[in-house]
C-alpha positions in Angstrom: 0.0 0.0 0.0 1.1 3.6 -0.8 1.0 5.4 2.5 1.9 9.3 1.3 -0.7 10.3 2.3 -0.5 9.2 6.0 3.4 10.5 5.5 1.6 14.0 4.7 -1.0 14.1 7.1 1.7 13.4 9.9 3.9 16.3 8.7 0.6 18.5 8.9 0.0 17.2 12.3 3.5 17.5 13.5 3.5 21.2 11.9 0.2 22.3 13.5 1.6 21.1 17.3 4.8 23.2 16.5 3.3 26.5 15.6 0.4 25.8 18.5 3.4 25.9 21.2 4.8 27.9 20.0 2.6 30.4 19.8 0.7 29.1 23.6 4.9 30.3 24.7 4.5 33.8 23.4 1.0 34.8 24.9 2.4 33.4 28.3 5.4 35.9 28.2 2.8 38.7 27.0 0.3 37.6 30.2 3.4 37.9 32.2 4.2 41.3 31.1 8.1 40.2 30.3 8.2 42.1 27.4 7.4 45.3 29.1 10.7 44.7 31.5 12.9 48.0 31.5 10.2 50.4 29.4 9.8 53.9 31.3 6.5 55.6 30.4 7.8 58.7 32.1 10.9 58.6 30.7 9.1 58.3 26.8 7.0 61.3 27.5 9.6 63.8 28.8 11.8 63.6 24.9 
């Protein structure tokens, strides 16, 4: 039997659960405000 198609739908798979964590990662360091480490409003508004 010709099983390319199995071969493709695993790559799909295996490329859906990559960009799925990876993206779950990123809105956990936005939640935790990370990003925002070192940024002065005050500092922005006095230039």
């Amino acid at each position: 039997m010709d099983y390319s198609i199995y071969t493709v739908l695993g790559v799909l798979v295996v490329i859906y659960l990559f960009i799925s964590i990876r993206n779950r990662n990123k809105s956990k360091s936005r939640k935790s405000k990370k990003f925002m480490d070192g940024y002065n409003h005050k500092d922005r508004k006095k230039e």
